[in-house]
C-alpha positions in Angstrom: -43.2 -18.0 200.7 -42.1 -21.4 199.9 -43.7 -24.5 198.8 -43.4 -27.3 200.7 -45.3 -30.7 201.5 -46.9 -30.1 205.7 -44.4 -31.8 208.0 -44.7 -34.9 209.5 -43.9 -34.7 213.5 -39.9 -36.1 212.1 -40.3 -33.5 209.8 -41.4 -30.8 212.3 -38.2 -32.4 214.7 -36.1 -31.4 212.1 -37.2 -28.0 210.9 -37.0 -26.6 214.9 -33.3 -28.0 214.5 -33.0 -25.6 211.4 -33.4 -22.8 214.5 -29.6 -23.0 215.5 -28.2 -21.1 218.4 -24.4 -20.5 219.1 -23.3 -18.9 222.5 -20.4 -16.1 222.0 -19.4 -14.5 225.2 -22.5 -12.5 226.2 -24.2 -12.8 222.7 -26.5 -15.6 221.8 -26.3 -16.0 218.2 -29.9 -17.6 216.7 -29.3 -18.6 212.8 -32.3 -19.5 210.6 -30.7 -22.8 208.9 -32.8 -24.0 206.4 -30.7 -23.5 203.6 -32.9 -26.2 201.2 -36.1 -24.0 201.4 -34.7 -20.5 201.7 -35.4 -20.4 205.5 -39.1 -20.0 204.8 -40.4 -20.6 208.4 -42.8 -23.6 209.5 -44.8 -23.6 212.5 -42.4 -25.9 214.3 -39.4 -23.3 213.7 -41.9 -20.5 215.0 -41.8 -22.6 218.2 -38.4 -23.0 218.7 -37.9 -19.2 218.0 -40.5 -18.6 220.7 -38.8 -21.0 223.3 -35.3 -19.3 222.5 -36.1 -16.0 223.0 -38.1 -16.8 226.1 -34.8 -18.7 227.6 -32.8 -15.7 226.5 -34.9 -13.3 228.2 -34.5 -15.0 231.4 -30.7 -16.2 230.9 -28.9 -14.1 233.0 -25.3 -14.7 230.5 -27.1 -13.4 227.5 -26.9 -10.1 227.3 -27.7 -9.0 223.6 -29.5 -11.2 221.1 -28.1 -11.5 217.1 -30.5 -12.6 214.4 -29.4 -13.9 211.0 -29.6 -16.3 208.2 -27.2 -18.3 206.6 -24.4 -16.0 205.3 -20.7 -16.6 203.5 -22.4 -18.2 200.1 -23.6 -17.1 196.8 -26.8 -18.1 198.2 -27.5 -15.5 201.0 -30.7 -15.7 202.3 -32.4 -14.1 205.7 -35.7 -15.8 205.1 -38.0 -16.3 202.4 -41.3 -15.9 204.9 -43.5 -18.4 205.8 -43.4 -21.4 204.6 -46.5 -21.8 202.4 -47.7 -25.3 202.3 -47.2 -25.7 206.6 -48.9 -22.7 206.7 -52.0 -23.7 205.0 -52.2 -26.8 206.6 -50.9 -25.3 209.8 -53.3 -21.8 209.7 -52.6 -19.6 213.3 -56.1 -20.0 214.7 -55.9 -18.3 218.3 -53.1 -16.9 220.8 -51.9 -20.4 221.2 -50.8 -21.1 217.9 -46.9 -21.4 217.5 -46.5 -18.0 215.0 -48.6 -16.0 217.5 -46.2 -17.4 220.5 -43.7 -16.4 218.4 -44.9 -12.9 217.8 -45.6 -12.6 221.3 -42.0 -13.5 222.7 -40.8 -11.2 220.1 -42.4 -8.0 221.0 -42.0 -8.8 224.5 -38.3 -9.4 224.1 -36.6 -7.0 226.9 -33.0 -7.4 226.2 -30.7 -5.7 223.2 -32.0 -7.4 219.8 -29.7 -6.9 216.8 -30.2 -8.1 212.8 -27.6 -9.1 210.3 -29.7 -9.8 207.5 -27.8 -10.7 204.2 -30.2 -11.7 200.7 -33.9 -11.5 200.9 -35.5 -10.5 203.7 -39.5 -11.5 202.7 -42.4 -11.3 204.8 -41.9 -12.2 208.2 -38.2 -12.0 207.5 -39.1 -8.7 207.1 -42.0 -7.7 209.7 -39.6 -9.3 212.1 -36.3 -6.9 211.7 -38.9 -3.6 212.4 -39.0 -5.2 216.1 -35.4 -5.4 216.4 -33.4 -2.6 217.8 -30.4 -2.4 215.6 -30.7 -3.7 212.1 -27.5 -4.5 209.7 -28.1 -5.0 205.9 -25.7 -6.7 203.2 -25.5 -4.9 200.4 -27.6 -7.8 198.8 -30.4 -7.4 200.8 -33.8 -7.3 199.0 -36.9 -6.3 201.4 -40.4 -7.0 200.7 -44.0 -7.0 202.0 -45.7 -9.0 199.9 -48.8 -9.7 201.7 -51.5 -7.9 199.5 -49.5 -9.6 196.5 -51.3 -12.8 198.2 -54.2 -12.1 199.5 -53.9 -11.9 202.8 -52.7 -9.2 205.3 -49.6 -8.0 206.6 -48.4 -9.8 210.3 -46.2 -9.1 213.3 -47.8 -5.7 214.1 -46.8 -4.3 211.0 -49.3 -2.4 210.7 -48.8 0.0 213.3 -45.1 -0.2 213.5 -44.3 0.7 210.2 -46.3 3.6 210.1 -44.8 4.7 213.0 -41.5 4.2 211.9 -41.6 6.0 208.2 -44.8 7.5 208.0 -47.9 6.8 206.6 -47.7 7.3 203.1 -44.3 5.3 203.0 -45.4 2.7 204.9 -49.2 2.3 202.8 -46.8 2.1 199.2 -45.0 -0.6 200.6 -47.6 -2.9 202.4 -50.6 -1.6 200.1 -48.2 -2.4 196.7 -45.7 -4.9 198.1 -43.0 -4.1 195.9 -39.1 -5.1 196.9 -36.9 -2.6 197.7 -32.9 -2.4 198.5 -30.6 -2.4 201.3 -29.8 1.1 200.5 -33.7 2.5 200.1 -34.0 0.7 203.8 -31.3 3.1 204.9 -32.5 6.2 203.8 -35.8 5.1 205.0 -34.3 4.4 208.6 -35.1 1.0 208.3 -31.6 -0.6 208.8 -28.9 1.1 210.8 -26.0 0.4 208.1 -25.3 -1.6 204.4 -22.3 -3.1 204.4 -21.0 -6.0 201.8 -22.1 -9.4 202.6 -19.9 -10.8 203.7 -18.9 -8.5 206.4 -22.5 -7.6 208.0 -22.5 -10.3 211.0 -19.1 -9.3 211.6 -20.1 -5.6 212.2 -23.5 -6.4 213.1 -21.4 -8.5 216.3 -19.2 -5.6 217.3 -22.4 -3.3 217.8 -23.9 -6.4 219.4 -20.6 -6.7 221.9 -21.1 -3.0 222.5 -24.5 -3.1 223.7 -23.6 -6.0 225.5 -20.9 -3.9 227.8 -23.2 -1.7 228.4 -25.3 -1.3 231.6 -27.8 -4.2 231.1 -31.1 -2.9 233.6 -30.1 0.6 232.0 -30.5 -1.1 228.2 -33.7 -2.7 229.4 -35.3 0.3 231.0 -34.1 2.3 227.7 -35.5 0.0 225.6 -38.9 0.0 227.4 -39.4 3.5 227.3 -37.9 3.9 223.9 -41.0 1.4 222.7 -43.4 2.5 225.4 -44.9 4.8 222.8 -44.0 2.9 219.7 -45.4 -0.7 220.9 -48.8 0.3 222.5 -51.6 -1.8 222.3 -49.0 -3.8 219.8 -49.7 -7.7 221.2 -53.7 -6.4 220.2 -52.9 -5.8 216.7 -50.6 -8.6 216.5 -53.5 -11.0 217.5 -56.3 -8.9 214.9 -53.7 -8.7 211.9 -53.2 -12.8 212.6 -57.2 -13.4 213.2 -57.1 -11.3 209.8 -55.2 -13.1 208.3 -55.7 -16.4 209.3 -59.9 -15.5 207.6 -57.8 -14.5 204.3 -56.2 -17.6 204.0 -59.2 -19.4 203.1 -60.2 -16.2 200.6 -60.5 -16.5 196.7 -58.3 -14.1 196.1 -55.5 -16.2 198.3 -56.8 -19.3 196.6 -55.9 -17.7 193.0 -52.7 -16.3 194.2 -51.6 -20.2 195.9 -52.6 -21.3 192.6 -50.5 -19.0 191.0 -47.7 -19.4 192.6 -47.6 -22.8 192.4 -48.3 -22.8 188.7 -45.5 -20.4 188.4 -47.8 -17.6 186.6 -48.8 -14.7 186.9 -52.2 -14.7 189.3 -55.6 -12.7 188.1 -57.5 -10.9 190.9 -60.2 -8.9 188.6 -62.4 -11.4 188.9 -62.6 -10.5 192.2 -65.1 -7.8 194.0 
């Protein structure tokens, strides 16, 4: 999470332009672009993401959907997680909130949906990637859950999808602790397709992406439906009680002292705590 002062609505105009999209052939490219604050995501970039990947579900042209940060610096970053300051004053309350649109058009998403995801990939930048369907890691990559770490609960259905993805005791060390791990532990936990350097991950993250995008697309979509049938049941429930969750934690001691924390740059005591 990022600090931040809550956005003005010029502010907000600005941070949905931070959502940028680039069209490339049958690939629609969406780029978090908020280089200045580590791409940590306000409510008014969760809906622009929402709108985009509506419009790209229904966009006859786009045939596969690529995901990334900003990439090509020393400063690689996929996204940081929510930004903290709009998200206090901006707390999900119900289904209508922009990060629960989001969330929604996510997990709904029926077409192709690849990551490149160079740097850190933190809280929603991570809980996001476990909905994609092919996931491509620099070798700088660092993952993390860090929800517990601040006193709230993890989002985006992650608690059913990462279980489901590498089991239960896997999945329970790294929401329960929230402890970073690398590219290459997300690999041999099946939780990125392939590490490659930096530098070179959108461009091999875009031939898979072209691939898929030759490909039959009502054969992709049916695949990918059945593929998730089992997977993604009942998922837009737990999306909405993990945010409702959530959204009660934020207000929390134990969230207060970690915001304090964080903000004071020290190290935040949760024993006082039942």
């Amino acid at each position: 999470m990022t600090a931040t002062t809550a956005a003005s609505p010029a502010t907000a105009s600005s941070e949905a332009d931070a959502i940028r999209t680039e069209v490339d052939g049958p690939l629609l490219w969406v780029r978090l672009d908020r280089a200045a604050k580590r791409n940590a995501i306000t409510a008014a970039m969760y809906a622009r993401l929402a709108q985009v990947f509506d419009e790209a579900d229904r966009t006859p042209s786009v045939r596969t959907l690529v995901i990334t940060g900003f990439n090509g610096t020393d400063h690689d970053v996929f996204s940081s997680g929510n930004d903290l300051a709009d998200f206090l004053a901006n707390p999900p309350k119900d289904e209508s909130s922009p990060t629960v649109e989001f969330l929604k058009a996510l997990a709904r998403f029926s077409k192709p949906l690849v990551a490149a995801a160079s740097g850190p990939a933190v809280g929603i930048g991570m809980t996001l990637l476990l909905h994609c369907d092919l996931v491509y890691a620099g070798d700088n990559a660092r993952f993390q859950f860090p929800f517990t770490n601040l006193g709230v609960v993890p989002e985006a259905g992650s608690t059913q999808l990462l279980p489901r993805s590498i089991g239960h005791v896997r999945a329970s060390e790294l929401l329960m602790l929230g402890e970073p791990f690398t590219a290459e532990q997300a690999l041999e936990w099946g939780l990125v397709n392939a590490v490659a350097p930096a530098a070179e991950v959108e461009q091999l993250a875009r031939s898979r992406a072209l691939k898929l995008a030759a490909q039959p697309a009502a054969a992709l979509r049916a695949t990918k439906a059945l593929i998730r049938s089992g997977r993604n049941a009942d998922l837009n429930s737990v999306i909405l009680t993990e945010m409702q969750v959530f959204a009660e934690r934020l207000t929390s001691p134990e969230a207060q002292e970690a915001v304090s924390a964080f903000l004071q740059k020290r190290k935040p005591d949760f024993t006082q705590f039942d």
